[in-house]
N, C-alpha and C positions, 0 to 999 in steps of 0.2 A: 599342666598349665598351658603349654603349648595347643594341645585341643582344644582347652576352653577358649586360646586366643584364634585359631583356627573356626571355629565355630560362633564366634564374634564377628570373625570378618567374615564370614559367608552370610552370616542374617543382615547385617549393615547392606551387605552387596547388591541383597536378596531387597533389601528395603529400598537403596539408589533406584535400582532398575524398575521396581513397581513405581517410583515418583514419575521417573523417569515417563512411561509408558502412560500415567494420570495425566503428564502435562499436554503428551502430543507423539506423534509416531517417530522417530528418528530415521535416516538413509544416509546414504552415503554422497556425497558432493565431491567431484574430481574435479581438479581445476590445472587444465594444462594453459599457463602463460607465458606468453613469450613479449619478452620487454626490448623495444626496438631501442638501438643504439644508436646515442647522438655521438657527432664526431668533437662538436666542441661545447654549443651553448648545452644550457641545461639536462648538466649529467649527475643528475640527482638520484637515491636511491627510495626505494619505498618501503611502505608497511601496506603487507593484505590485511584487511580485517572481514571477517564475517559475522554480519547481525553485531555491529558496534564493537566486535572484542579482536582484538588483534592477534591471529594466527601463525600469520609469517612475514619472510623480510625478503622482496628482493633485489640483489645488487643490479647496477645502471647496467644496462645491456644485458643481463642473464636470464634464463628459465626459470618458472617455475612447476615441478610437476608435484602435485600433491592431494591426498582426497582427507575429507573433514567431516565429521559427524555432524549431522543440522536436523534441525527439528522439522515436519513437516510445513508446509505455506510457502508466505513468502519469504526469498532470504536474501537480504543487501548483502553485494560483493562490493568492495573497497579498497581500492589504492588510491596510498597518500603519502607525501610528500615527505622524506623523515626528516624533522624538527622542522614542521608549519604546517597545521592541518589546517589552513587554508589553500590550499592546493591539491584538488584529488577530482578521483573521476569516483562513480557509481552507478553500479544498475543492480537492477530487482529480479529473481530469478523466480519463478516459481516449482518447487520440488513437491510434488507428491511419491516420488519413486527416486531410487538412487538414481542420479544428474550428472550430467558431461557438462561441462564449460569450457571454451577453446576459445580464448581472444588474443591479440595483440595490443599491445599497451603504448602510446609514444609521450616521451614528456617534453610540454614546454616550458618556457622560463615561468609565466603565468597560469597554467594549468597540463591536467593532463587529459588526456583523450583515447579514446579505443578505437582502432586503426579496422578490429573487425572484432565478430562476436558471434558463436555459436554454439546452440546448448540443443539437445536430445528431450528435452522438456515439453511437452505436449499444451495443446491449449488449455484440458479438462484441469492444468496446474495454477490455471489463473481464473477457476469460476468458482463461487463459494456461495452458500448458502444463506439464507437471512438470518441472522444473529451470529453467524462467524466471523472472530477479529482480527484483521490482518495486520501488521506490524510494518509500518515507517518509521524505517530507524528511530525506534523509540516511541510514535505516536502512535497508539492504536483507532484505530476506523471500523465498524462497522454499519451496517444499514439493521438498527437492532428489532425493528418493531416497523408494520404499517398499518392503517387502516382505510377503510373507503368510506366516503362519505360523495353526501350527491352535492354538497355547495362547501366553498372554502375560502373564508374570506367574504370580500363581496361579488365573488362569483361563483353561480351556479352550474354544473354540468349540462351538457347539451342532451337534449332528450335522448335515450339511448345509452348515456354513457355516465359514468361514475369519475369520482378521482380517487387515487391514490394516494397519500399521502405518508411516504418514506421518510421513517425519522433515521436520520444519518450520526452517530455518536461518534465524539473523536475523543481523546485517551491522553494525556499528556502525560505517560512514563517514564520521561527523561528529569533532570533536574535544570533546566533552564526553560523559561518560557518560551514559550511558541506560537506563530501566529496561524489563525485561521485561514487567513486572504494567501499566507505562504504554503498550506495545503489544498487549499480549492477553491476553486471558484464553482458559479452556475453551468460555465463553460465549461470545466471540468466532466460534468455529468451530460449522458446521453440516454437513451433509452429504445425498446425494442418489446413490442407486447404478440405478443402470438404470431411472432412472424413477421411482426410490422414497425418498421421504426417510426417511433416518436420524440417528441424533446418534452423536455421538464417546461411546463406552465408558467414561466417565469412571471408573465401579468396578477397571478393569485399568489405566488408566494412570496410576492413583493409587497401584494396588497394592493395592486391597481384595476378597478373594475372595468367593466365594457366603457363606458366614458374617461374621458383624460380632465382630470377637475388640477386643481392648485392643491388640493389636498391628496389625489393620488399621485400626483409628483412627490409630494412630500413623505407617503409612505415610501414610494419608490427608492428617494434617497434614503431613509431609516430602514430599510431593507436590506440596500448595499452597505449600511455602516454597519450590519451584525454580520456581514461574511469579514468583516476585518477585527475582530474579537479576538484577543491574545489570551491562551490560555496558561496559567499559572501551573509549575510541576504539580503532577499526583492531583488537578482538577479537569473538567468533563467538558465539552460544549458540543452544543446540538444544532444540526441546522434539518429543515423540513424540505425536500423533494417533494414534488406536486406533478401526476402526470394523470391527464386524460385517456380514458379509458373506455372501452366497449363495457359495458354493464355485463357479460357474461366472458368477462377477461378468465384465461388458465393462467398462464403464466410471463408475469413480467421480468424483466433484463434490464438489471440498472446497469450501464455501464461506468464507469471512472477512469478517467486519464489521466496519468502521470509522466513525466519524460521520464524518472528514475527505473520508471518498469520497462523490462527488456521487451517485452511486446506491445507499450506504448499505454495498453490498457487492461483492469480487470472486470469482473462481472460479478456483480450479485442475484442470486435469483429470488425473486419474490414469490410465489405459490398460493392461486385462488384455493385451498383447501375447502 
């Protein structure tokens, strides 16, 4: 009995680990923090959480040194306030390889703040490929699909050049709703094609042509009311990138800014194949 229960648990073990390596490559994540000491006001203690789930706790003024298994991308660090998660600091780390993280933490009565921050994390940890989905705490994002056409909307591409048209997916995997306008804006998005930056076409993907009429006004506003779209848990919403392009483009760089990401911004790579 005892080998069969032996042998039970090595096939279970044998099955985690294969899930395990299906979902995504796991490393290792070192987090040395050190939590700066108030003398009087706000001496609150906190919970770290990694990727939403709560790992550890540290007391007001102490250390913490600790390393935590994490899946490869991106991965929210979080300290927060214990008993009021409205109060907390985060940032976004990207891990393709086991990661350093070395910050200072200070707390005030109304929030908290990282005094410094520094990870061994390379840039090639924050650039991903077209149909790859990266994880906001909870929301996923990708850039899933593009294609090129020579007009869009009522505007045509300029002799020489194509558009692009980047369908952007967002993910609502949390259980509370969520808004669009609270993940991105037009502004959010930049661009960069062979070596050249560009900006996202915002006149076509609003729907306003070479002329300014009453009626391309009015697209314009129905344009900015679909970046403020609230998405429902466990539903989808899509907004369209639009960038002008060289008709014999290799390869485009969507970029995306977030203040939660530790280097400010990520990159998608688009590929003329």
């Amino acid at each position: 009995m005892k080998r069969l229960l032996a042998l039970l648990t090595v096939i279970l073990l044998a099955i985690s680990l294969g899930t395990a390596t299906a979902e995504g490559q796991l490393h290792q994540l070192h987090l040395d923090v050190e939590y700066d000491q108030n003398i009087v006001m706000a001496r609150y203690d906190v919970d770290v959480l990694i990727n939403g789930e709560k790992v550890a706790f540290i007391d007001h003024g102490k250390d913490l040194d600790a390393t935590f298994c994490v899946p490869e991308g991106l991965c929210s660090i979080t300290f927060r306030k214990v008993g009021d998660e409205d109060v907390y600091v985060t940032t976004m780390i990207g891990v393709n390889r086991d990661t350093d993280v070395t910050c200072e933490i200070h707390a005030n009565l109304k929030d908290l703040e990282f005094r410094s921050l520094e990870t061994n994390c390379t840039s090639d940890a924050y650039s991903f490929e077209e149909g790859e989905v990266l994880d906001f705490s909870g929301i996923g994002m990708t850039v899933a699909s593009h294609q090129v056409v020579s007009s869009y909307g009522p505007r045509t591409a300029a002799s020489g050049k194509v558009f692009v048209v980047c369908q952007v997916d967002f993910i609502n995997n949390t259980a509370q709703d969520a808004s669009i306008m609270a993940l991105v804006s037009t502004m959010a998005f930049d661009g960069c094609c062979d070596d050249y930056e560009i900006d996202c076409l915002w006149s076509a993907m609003y729907g306003v042509g070479e002329e300014i009429t009453m009626g391309t006004l009015i697209s314009l506003l129905e344009g900015l009311t679909r970046n403020s779209e609230v998405i429902r848990p466990g539903k989808r919403a899509i907004i369209e990138l639009v960038y002008e392009v060289p008709s014999d483009w290799k390869v485009l760089e969507v970029y995306y800014a977030h203040d939660d990401i530790a280097t400010g911004e990520v990159e998608f790579i688009i590929r003329n194949d």
